[in-house]
C-alpha positions in Angstrom: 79.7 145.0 42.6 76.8 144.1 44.7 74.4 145.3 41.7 76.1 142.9 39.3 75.9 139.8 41.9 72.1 141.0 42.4 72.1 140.5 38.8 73.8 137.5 38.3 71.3 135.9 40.7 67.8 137.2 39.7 68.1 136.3 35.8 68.8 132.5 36.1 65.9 133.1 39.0 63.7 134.7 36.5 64.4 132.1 34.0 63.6 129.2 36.3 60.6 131.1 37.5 59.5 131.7 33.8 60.4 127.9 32.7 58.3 126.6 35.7 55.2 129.0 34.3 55.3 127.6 30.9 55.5 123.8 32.0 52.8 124.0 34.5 49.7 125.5 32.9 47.6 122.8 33.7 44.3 123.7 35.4 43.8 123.2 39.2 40.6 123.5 41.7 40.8 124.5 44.8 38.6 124.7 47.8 38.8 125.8 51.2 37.3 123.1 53.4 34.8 125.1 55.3 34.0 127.4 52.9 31.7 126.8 50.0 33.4 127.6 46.5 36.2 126.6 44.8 38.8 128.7 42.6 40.1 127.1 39.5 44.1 128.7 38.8 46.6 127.5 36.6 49.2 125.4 39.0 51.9 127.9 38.7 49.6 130.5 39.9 48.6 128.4 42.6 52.8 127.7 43.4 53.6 131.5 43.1 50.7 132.7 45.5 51.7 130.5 48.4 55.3 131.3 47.5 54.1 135.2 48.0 52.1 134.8 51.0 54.5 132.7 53.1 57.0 135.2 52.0 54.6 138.0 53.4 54.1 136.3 56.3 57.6 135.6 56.6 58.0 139.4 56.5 55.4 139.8 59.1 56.9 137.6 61.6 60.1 138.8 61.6 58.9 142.4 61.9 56.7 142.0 65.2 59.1 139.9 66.5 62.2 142.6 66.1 59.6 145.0 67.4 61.4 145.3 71.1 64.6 146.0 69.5 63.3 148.7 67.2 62.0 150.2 70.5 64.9 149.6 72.4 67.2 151.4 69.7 64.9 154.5 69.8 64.6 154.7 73.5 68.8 154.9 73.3 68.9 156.9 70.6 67.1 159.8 72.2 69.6 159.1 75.3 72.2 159.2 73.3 70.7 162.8 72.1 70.2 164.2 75.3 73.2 163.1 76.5 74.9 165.2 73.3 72.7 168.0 74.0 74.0 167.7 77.9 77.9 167.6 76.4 77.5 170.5 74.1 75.7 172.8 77.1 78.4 171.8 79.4 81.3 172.6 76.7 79.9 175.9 76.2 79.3 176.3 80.1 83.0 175.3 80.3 84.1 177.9 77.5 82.3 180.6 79.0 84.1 179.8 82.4 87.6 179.9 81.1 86.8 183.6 78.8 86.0 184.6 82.7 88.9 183.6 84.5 91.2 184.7 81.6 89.1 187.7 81.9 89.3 188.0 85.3 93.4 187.1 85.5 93.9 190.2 82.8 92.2 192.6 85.2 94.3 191.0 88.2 97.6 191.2 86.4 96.9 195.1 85.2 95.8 196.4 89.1 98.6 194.5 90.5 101.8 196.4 89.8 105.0 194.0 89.6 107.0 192.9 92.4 110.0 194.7 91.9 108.1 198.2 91.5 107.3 200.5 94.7 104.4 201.8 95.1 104.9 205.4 96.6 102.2 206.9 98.0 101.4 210.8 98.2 100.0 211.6 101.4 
């Protein structure tokens, strides 16, 4: 569903972006004031460059700026790792402590004779 909205929206965009290329072909110079030189560009080059680098910059932006969070979320994803590691080491500690005492209560019960027997001695 998501493709076909994705759709839906970038070929009326492409057609307005296209549309906007073929109306504006006229020539324009620019110069950068404290530079010497100029460029000559068709207008709609000239729109679609800016358009591209304040997108890139934009994009630039918004990544340094969520650049605490991305370290945040690594610094609590490796705790959250450890702190797995810790679980799974204590669930095998745990396992290995209850094969003892079941262990250990099988050699109890088979020593120990039952309450009700006597236990005559030969001497």
């Amino acid at each position: 569903m998501l493709r076909y909205l994705s759709w839906i929206v970038s070929i009326p965009l492409a057609l307005v972006a296209i549309d906007f290329a073929i109306v504006n072909e006229e020539l324009v110079r620019l110069t950068l004031w404290p530079l010497d030189g100029a460029v000559v560009a068709p207008s709609f080059a000239v729109v679609f460059v800016s358009l591209l680098v304040g997108f890139l910059a934009g994009g630039l932006v918004s990544w340094l700026s969520a650049g605490k969070h991305r370290r945040a979320l690594r610094k609590e994803r490796a705790r959250g790792d450890q702190l797995q590691r810790d679980l799974d080491a204590a669930r095998l500690h745990a396992a290995d402590l209850e094969k003892r005492i079941a262990a250990a209560d099988r050699a109890a019960t088979v020593s120990t004779p039952p309450a009700d027997v006597r236990v005559m001695s030969l001497r």
